[in-house]
Each structure stands twice: as C-alpha cells, then as structure tokens.
PyMOL Python script that loads the backbone (N, CA, C, O; Angstrom):
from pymol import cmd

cmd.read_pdbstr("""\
ATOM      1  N   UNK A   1       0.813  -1.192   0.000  1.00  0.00           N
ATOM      2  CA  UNK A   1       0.000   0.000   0.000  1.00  0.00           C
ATOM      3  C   UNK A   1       0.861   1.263   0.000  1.00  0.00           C
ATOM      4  O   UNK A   1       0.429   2.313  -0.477  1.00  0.00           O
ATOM      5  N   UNK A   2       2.074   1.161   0.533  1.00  0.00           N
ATOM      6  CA  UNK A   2       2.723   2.323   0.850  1.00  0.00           C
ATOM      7  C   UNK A   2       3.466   3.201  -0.696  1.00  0.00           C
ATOM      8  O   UNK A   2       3.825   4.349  -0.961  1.00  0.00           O
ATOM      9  N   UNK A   3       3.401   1.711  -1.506  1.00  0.00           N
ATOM     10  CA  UNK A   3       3.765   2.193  -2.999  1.00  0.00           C
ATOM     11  C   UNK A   3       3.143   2.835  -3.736  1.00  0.00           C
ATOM     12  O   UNK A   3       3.712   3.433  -4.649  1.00  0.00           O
ATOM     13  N   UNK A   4       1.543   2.914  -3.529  1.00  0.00           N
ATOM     14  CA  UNK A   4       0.512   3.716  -4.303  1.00  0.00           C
ATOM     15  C   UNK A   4       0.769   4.928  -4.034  1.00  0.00           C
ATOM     16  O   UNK A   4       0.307   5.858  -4.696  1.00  0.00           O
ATOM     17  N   UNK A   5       1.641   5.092  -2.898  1.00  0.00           N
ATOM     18  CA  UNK A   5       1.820   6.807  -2.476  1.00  0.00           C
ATOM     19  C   UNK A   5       2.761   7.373  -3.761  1.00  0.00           C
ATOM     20  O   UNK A   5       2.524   8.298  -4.538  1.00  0.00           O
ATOM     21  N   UNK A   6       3.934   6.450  -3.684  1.00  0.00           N
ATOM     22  CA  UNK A   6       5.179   6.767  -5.072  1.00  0.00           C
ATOM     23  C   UNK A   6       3.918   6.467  -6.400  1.00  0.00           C
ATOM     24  O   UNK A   6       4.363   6.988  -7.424  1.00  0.00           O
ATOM     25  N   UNK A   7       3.105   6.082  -6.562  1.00  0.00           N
ATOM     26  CA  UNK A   7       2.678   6.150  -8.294  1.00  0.00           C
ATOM     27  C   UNK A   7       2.011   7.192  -8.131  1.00  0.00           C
ATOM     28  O   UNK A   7       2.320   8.121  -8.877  1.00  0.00           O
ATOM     29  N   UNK A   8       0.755   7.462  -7.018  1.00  0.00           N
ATOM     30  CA  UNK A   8      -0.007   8.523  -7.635  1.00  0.00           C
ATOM     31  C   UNK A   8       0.467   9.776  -6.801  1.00  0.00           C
ATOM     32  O   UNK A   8      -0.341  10.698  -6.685  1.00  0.00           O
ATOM     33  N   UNK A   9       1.587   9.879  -6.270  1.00  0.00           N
ATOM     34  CA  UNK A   9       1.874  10.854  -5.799  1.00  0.00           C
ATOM     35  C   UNK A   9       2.729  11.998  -7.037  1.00  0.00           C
ATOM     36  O   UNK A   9       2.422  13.170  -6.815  1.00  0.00           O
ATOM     37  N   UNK A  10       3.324  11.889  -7.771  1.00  0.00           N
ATOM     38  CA  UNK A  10       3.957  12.139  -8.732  1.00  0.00           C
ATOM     39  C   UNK A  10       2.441  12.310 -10.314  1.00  0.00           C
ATOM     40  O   UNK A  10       2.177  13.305 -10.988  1.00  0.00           O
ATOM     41  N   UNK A  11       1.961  11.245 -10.352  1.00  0.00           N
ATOM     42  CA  UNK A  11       0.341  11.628 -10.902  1.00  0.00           C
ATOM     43  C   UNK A  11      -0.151  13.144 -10.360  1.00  0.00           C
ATOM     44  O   UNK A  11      -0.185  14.064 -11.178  1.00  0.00           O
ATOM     45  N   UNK A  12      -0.422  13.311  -9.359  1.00  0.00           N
ATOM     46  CA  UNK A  12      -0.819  14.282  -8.880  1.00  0.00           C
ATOM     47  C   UNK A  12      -0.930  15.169  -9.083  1.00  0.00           C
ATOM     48  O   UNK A  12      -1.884  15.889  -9.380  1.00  0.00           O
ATOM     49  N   UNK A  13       0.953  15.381  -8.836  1.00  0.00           N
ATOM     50  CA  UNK A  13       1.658  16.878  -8.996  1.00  0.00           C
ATOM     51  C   UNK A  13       1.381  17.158 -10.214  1.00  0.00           C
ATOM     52  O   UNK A  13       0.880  18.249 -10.487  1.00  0.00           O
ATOM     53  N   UNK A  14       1.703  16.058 -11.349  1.00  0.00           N
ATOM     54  CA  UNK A  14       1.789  16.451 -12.692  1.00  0.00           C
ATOM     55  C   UNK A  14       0.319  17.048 -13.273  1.00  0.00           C
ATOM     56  O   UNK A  14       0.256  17.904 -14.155  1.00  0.00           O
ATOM     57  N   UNK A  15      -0.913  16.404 -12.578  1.00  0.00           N
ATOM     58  CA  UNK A  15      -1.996  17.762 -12.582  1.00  0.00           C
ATOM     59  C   UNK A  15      -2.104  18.946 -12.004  1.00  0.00           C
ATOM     60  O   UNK A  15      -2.388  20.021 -12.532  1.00  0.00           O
ATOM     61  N   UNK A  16      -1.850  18.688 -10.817  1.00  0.00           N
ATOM     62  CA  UNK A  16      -1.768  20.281 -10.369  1.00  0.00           C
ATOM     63  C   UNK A  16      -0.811  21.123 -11.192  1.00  0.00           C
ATOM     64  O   UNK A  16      -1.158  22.284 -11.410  1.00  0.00           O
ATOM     65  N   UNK A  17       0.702  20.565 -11.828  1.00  0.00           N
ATOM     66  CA  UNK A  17       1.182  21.734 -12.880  1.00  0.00           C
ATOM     67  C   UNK A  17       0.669  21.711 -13.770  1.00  0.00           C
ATOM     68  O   UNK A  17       0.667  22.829 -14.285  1.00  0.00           O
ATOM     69  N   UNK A  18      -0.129  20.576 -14.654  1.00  0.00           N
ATOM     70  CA  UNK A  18      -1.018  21.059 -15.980  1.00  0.00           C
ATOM     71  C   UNK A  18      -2.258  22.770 -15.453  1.00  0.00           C
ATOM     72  O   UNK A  18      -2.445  23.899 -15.908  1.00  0.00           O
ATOM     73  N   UNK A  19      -2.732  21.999 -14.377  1.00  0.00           N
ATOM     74  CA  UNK A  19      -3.615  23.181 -14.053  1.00  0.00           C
ATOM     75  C   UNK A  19      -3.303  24.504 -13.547  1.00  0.00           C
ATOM     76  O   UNK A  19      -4.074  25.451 -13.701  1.00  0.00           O
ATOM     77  N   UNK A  20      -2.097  24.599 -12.898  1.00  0.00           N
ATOM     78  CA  UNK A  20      -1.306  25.702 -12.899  1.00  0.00           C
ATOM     79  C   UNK A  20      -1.058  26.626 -13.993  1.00  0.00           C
ATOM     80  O   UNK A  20      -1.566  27.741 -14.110  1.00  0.00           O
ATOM     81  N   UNK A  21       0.032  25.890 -15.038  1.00  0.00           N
ATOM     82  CA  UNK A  21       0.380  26.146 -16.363  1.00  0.00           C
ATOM     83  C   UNK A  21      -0.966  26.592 -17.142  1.00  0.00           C
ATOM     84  O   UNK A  21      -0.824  27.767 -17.480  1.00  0.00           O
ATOM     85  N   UNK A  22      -2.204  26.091 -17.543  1.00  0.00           N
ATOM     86  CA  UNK A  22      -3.158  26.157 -17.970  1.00  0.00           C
ATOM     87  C   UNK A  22      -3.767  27.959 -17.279  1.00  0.00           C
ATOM     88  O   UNK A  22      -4.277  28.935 -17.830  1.00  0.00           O
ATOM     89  N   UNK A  23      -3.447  27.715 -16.169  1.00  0.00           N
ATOM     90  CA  UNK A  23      -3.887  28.987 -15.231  1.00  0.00           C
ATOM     91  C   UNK A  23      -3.224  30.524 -15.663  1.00  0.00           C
ATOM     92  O   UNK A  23      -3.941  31.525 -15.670  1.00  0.00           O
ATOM     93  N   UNK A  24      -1.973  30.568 -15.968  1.00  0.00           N
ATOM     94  CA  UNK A  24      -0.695  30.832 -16.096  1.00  0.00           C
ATOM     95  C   UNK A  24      -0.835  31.574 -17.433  1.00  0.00           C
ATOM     96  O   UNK A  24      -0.742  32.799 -17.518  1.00  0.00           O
ATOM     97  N   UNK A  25      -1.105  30.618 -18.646  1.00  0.00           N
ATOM     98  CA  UNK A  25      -1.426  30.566 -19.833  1.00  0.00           C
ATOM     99  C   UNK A  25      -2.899  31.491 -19.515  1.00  0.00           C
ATOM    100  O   UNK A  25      -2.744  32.713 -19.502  1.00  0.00           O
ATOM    101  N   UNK A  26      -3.875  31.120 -19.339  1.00  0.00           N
ATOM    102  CA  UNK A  26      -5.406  32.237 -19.413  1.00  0.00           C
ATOM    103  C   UNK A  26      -4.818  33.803 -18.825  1.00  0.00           C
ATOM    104  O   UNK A  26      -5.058  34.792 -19.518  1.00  0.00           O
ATOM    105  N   UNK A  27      -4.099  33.947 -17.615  1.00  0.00           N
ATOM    106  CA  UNK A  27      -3.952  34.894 -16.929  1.00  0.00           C
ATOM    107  C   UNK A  27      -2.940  35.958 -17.972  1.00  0.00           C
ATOM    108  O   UNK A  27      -3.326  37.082 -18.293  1.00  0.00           O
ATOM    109  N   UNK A  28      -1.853  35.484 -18.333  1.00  0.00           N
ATOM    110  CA  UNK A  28      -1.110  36.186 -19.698  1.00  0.00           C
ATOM    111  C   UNK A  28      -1.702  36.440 -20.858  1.00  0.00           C
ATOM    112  O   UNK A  28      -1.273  37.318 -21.607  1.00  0.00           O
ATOM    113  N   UNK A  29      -2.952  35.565 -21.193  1.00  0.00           N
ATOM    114  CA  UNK A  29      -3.458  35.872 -22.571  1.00  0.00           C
ATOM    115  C   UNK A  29      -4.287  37.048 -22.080  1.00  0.00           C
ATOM    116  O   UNK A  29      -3.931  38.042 -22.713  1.00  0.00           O
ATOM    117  N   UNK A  30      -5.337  37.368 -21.131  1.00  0.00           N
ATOM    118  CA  UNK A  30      -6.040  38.781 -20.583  1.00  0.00           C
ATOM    119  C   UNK A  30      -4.761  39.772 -20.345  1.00  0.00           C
ATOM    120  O   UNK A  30      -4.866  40.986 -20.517  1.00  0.00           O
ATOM    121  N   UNK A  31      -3.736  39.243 -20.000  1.00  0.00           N
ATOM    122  CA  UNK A  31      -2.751  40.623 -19.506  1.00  0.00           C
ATOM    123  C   UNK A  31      -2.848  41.164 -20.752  1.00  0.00           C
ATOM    124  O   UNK A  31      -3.403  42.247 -20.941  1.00  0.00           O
ATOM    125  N   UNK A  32      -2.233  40.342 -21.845  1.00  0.00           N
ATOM    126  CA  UNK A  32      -2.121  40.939 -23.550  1.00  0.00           C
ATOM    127  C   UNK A  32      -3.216  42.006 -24.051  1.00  0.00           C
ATOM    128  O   UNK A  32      -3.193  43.089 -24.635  1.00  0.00           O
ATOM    129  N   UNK A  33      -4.138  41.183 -23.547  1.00  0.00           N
ATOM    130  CA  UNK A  33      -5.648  41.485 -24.620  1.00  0.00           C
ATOM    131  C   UNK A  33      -5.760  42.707 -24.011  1.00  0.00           C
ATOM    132  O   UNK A  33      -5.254  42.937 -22.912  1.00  0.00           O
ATOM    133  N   UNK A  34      -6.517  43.673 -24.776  1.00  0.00           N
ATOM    134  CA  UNK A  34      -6.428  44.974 -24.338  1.00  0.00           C
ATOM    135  C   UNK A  34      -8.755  45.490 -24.632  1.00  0.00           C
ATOM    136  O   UNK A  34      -9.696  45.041 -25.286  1.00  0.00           O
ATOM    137  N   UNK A  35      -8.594  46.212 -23.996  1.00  0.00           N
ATOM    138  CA  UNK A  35      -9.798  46.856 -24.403  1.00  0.00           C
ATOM    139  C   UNK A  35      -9.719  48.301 -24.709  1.00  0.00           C
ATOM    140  O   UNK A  35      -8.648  48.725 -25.143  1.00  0.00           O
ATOM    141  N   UNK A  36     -10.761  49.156 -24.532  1.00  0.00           N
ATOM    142  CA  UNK A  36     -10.993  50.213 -25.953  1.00  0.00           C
ATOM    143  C   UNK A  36     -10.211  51.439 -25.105  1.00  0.00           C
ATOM    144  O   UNK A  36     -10.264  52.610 -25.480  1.00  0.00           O
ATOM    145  N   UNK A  37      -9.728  51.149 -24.314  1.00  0.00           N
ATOM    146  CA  UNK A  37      -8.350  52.357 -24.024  1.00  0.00           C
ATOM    147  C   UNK A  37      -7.207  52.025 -24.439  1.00  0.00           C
ATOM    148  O   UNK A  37      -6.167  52.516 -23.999  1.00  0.00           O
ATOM    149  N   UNK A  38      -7.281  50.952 -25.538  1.00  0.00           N
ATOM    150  CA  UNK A  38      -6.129  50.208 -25.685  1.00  0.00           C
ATOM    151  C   UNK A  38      -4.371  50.259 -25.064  1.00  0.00           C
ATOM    152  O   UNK A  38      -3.309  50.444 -25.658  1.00  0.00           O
ATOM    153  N   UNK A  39      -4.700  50.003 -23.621  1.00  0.00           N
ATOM    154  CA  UNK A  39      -3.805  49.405 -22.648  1.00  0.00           C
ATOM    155  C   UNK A  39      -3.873  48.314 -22.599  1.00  0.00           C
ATOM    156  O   UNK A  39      -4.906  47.788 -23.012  1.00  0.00           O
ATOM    157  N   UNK A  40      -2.584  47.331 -21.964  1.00  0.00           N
ATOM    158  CA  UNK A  40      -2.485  46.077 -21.053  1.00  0.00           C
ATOM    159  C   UNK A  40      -3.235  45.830 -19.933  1.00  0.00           C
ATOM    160  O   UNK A  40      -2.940  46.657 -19.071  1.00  0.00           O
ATOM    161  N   UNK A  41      -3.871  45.245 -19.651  1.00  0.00           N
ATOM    162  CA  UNK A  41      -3.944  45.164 -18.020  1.00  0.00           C
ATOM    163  C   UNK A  41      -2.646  44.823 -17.235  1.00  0.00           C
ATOM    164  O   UNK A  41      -1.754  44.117 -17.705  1.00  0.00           O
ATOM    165  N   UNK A  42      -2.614  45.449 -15.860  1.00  0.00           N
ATOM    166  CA  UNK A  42      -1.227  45.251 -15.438  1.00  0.00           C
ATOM    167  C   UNK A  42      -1.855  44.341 -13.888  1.00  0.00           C
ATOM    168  O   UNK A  42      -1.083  44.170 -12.944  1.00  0.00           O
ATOM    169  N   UNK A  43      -3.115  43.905 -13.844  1.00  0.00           N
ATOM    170  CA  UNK A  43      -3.093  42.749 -12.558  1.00  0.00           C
ATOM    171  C   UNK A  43      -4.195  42.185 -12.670  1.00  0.00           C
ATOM    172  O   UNK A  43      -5.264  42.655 -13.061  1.00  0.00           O
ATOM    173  N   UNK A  44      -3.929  41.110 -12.307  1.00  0.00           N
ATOM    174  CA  UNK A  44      -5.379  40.362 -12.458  1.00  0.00           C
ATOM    175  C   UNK A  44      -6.744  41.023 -11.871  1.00  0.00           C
ATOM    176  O   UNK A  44      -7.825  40.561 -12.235  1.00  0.00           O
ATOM    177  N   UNK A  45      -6.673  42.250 -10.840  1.00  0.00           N
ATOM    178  CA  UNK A  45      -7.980  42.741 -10.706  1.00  0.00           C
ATOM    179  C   UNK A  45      -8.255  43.538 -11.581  1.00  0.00           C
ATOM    180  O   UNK A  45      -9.470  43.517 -11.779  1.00  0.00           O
ATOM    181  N   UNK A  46      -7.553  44.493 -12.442  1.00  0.00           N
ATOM    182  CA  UNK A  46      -7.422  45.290 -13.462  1.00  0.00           C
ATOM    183  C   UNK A  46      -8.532  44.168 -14.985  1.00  0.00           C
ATOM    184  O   UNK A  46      -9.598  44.537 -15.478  1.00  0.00           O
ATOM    185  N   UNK A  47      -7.756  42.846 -15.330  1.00  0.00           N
ATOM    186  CA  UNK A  47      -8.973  41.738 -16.229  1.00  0.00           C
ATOM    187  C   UNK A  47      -9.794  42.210 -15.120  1.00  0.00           C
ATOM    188  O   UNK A  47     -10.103  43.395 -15.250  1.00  0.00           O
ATOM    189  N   UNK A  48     -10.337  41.522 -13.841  1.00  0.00           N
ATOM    190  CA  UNK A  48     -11.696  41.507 -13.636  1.00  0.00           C
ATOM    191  C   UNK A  48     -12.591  42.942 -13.259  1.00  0.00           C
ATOM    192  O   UNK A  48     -13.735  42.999 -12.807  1.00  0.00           O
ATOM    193  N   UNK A  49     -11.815  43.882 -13.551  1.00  0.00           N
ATOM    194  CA  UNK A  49     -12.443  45.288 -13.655  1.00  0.00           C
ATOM    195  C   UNK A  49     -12.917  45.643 -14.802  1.00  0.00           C
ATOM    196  O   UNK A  49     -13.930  46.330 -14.936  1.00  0.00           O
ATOM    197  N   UNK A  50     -11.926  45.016 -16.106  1.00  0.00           N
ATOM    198  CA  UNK A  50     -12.431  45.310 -16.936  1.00  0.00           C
ATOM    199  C   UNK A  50     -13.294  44.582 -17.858  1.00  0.00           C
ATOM    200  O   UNK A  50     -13.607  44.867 -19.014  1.00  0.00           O
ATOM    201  N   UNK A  51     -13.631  43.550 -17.103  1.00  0.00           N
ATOM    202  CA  UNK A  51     -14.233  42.421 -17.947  1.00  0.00           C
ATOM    203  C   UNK A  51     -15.605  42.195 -17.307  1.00  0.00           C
ATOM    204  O   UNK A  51     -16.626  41.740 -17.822  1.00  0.00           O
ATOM    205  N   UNK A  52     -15.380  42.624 -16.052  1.00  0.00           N
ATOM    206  CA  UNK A  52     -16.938  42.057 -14.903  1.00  0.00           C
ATOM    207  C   UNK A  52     -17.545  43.535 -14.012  1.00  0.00           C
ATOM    208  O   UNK A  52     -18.636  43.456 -13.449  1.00  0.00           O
ATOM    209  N   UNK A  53     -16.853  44.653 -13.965  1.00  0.00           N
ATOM    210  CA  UNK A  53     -17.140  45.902 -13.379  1.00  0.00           C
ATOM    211  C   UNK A  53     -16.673  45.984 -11.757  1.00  0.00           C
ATOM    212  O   UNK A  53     -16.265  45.018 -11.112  1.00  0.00           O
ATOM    213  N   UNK A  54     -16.824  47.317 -11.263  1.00  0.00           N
ATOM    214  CA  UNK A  54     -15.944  47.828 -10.533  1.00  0.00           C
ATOM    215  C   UNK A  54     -16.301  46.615  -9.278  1.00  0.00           C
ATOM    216  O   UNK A  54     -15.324  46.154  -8.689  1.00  0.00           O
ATOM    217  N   UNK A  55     -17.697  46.114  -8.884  1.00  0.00           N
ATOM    218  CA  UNK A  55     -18.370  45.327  -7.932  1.00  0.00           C
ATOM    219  C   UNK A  55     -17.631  43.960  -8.004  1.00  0.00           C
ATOM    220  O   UNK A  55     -17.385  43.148  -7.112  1.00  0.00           O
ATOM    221  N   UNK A  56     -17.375  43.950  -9.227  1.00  0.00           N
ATOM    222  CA  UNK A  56     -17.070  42.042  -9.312  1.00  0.00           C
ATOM    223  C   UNK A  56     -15.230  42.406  -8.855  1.00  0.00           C
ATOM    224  O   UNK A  56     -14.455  41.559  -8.411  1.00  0.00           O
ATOM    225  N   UNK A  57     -14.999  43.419  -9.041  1.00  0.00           N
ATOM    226  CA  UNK A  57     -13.504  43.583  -8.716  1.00  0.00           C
ATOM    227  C   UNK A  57     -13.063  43.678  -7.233  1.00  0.00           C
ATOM    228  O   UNK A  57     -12.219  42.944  -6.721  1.00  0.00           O
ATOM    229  N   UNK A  58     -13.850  44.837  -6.501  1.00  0.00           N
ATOM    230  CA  UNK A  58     -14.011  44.658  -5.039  1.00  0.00           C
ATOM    231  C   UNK A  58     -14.062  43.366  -4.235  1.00  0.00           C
ATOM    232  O   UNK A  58     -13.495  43.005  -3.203  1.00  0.00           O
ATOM    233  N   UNK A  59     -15.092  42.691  -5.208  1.00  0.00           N
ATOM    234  CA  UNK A  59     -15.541  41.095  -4.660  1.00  0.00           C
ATOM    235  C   UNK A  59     -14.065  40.554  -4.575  1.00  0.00           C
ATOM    236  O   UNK A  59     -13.234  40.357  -3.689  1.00  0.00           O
ATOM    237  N   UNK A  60     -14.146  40.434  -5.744  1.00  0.00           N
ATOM    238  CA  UNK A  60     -12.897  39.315  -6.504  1.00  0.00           C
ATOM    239  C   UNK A  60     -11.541  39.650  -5.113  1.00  0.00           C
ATOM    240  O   UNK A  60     -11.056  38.728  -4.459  1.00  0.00           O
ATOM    241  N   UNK A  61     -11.202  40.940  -4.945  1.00  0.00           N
ATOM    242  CA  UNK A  61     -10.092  41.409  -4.151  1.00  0.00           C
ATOM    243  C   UNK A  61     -10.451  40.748  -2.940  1.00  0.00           C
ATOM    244  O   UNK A  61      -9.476  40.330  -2.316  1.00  0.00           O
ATOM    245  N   UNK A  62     -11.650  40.515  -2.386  1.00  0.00           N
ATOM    246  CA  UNK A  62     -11.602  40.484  -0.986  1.00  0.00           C
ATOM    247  C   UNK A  62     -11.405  38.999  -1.134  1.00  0.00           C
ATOM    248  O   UNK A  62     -10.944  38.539  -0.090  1.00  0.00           O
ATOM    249  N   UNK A  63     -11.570  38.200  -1.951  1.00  0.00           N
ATOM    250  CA  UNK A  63     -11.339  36.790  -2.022  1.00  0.00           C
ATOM    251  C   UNK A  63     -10.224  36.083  -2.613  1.00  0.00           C
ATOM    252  O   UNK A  63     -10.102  34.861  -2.698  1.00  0.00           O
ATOM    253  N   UNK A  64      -9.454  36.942  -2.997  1.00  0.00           N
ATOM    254  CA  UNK A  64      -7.916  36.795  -3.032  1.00  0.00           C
ATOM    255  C   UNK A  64      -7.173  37.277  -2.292  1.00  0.00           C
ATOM    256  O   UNK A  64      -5.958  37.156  -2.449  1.00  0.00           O
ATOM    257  N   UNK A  65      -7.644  37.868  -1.414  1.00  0.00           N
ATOM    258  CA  UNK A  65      -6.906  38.152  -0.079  1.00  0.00           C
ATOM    259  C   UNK A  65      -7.207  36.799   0.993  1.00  0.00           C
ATOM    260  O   UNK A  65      -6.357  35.920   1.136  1.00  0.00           O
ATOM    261  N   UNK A  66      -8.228  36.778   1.545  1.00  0.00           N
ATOM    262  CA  UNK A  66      -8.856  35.296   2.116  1.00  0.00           C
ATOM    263  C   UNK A  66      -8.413  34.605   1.659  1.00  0.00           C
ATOM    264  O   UNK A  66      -7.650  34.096   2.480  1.00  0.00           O
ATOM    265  N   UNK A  67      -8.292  33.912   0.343  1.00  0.00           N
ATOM    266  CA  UNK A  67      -7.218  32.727  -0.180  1.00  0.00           C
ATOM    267  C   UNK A  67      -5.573  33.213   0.407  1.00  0.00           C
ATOM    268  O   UNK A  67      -5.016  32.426   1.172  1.00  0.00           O
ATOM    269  N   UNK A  68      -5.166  33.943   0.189  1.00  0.00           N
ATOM    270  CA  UNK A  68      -3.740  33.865   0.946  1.00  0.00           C
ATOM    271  C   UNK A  68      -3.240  33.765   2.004  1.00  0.00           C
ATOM    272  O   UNK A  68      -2.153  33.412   2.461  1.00  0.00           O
ATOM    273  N   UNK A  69      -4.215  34.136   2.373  1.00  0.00           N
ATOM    274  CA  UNK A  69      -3.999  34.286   4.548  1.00  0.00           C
ATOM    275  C   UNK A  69      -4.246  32.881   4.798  1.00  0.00           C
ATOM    276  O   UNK A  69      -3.591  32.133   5.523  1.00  0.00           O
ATOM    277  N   UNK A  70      -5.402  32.582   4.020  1.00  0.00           N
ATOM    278  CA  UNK A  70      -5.301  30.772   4.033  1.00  0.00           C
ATOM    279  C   UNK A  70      -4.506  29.955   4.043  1.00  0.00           C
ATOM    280  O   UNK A  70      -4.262  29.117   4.912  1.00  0.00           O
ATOM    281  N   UNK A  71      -3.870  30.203   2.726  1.00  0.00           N
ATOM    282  CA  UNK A  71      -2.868  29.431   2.462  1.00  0.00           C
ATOM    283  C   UNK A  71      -1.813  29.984   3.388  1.00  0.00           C
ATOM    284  O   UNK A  71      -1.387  28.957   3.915  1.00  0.00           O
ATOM    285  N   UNK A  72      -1.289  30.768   3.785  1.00  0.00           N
ATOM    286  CA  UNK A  72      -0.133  31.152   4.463  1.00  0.00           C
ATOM    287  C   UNK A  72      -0.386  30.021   6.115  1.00  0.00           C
ATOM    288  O   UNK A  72       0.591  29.542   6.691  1.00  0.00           O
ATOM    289  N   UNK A  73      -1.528  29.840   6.504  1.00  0.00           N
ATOM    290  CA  UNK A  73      -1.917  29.441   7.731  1.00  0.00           C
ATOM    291  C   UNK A  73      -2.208  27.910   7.110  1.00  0.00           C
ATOM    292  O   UNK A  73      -2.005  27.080   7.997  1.00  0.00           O
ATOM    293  N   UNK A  74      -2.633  27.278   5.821  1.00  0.00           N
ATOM    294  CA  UNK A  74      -2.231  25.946   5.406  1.00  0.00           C
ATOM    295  C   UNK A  74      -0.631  25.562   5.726  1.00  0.00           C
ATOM    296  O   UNK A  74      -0.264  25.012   6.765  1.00  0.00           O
ATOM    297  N   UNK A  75      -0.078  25.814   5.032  1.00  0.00           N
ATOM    298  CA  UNK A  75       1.437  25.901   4.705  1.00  0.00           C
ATOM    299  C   UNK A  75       2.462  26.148   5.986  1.00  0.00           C
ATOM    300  O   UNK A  75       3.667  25.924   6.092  1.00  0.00           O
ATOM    301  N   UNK A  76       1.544  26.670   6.866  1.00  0.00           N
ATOM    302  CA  UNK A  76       2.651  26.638   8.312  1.00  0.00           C
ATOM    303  C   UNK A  76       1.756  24.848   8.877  1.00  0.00           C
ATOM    304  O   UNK A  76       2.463  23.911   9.247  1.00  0.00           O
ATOM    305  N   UNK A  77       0.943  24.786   8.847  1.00  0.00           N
ATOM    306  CA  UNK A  77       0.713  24.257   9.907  1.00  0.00           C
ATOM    307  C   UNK A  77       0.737  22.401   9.583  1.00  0.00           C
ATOM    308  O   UNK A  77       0.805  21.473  10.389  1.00  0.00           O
ATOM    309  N   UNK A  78       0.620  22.391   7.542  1.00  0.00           N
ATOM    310  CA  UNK A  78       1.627  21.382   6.813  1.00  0.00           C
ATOM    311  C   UNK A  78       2.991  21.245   7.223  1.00  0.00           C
ATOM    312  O   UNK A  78       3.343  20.089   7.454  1.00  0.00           O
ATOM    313  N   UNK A  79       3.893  22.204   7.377  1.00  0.00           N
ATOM    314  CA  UNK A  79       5.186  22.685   7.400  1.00  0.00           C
ATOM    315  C   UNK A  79       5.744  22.049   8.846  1.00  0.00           C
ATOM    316  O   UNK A  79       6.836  21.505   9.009  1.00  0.00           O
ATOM    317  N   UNK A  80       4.657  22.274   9.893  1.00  0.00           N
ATOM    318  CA  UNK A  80       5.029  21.595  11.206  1.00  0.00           C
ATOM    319  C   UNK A  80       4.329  20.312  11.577  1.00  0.00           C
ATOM    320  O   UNK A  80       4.651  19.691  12.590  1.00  0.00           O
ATOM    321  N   UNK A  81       3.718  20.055  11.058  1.00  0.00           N
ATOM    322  CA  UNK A  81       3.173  18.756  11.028  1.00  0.00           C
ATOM    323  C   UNK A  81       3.717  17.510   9.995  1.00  0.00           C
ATOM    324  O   UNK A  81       3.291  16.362   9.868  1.00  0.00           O
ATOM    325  N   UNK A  82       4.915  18.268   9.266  1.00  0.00           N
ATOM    326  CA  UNK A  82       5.893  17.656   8.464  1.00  0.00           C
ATOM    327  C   UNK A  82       7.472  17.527   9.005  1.00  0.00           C
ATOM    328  O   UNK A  82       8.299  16.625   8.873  1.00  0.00           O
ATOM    329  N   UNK A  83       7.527  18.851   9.686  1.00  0.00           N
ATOM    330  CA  UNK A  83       8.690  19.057  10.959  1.00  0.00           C
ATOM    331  C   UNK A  83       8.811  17.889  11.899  1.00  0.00           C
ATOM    332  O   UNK A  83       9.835  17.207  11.852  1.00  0.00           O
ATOM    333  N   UNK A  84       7.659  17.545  12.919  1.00  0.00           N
ATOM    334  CA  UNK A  84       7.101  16.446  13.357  1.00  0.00           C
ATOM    335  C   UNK A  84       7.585  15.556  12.950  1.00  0.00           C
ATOM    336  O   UNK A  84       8.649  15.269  13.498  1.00  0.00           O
ATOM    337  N   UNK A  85       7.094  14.594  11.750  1.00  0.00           N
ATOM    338  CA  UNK A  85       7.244  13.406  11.397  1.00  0.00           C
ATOM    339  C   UNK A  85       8.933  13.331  11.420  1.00  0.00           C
ATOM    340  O   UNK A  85       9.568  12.471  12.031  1.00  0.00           O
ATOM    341  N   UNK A  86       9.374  14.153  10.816  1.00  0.00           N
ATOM    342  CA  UNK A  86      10.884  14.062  10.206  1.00  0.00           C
ATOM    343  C   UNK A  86      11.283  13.687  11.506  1.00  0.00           C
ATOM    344  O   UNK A  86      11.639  12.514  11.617  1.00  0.00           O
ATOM    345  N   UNK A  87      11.315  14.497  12.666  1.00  0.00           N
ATOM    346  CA  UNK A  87      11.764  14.906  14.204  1.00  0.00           C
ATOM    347  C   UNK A  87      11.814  13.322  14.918  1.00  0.00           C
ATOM    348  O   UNK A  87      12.618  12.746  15.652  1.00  0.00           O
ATOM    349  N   UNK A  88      10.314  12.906  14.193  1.00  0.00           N
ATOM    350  CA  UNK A  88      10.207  11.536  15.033  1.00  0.00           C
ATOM    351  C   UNK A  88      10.484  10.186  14.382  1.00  0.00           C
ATOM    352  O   UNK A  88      10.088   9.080  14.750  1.00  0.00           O
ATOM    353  N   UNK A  89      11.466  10.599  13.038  1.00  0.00           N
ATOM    354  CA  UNK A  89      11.837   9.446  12.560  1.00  0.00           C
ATOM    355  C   UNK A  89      12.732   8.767  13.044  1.00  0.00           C
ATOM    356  O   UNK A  89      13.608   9.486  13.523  1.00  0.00           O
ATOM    357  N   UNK A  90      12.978   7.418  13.173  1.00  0.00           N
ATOM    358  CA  UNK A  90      13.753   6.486  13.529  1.00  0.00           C
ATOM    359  C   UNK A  90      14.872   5.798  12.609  1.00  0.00           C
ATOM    360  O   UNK A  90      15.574   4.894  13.063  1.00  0.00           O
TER     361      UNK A  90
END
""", "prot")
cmd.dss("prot")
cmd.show_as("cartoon", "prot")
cmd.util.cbc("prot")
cmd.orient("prot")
C-alpha cells in the first residue's frame, strides 16, 4: 500500500502543474488582450475590472486576499506537522 503513495503521488503533482500552467497561460493571454483604451492590463484585478465591473472587482479582491492568509496558515501548519514526522523518525 505504501507504494501507491510513489505512483499517484507524482500523478498528482503532474496535474496540479497542468492546471497551474493552464492557469498561467489564461492569466497572460487577458494581460495581452487589451480593451478600448487600448492598454495592457497590469493585474489580475485590473482583467476583472475590466471584464466584470468595478463590484465584481471589489468582490474578486476580498477573495484573493482570504485565499492567501489561508494558504499562508495551510502551509505553516503542513510545514510543522511535516517538521514532526521528520523529528520523530527512527
């Protein structure tokens, strides 16, 4: 059982970077694309300002802020609960 970890663990990752990359790829093609002030957008709230209006942008901000604080408080508490194991290996 402990081997299914080595096959689909490596499976995994390799979706999460397709979906990354894929992410990556949409987010650069809106930076490009321009609308009728013909500028770049220079941040991803800038696409959703100009694509969804000033409301969906406010939104959008307050929920990409909440995703990071998240993740910052995922990532510690992975980080020591990975500290742990190592600590208590034999």
């Amino acid at each position: 059982m402990s081997k299914l970890g080595w096959i689909v663990g490596p499976i995994t990752m390799l979706c999460f970077a397709a979906v990354t990359l894929t992410s990556a790829l949409l987010l650069s093609n809106c930076h490009r694309s321009t609308d009728s002030d013909l500028h770049t957008h220079d941040s991803y709230l800038d696409v959703v300002r100009s694509v969804l209006g000033n409301r969906s942008a406010w939104f959008c901000s307050i929920i990409v802020g909440i995703n990071f604080i998240k993740l910052g408080i995922v990532y510690t508490i992975t980080s020591a609960i990975s500290i742990g194991c190592v600590n208590n290996w034999e």
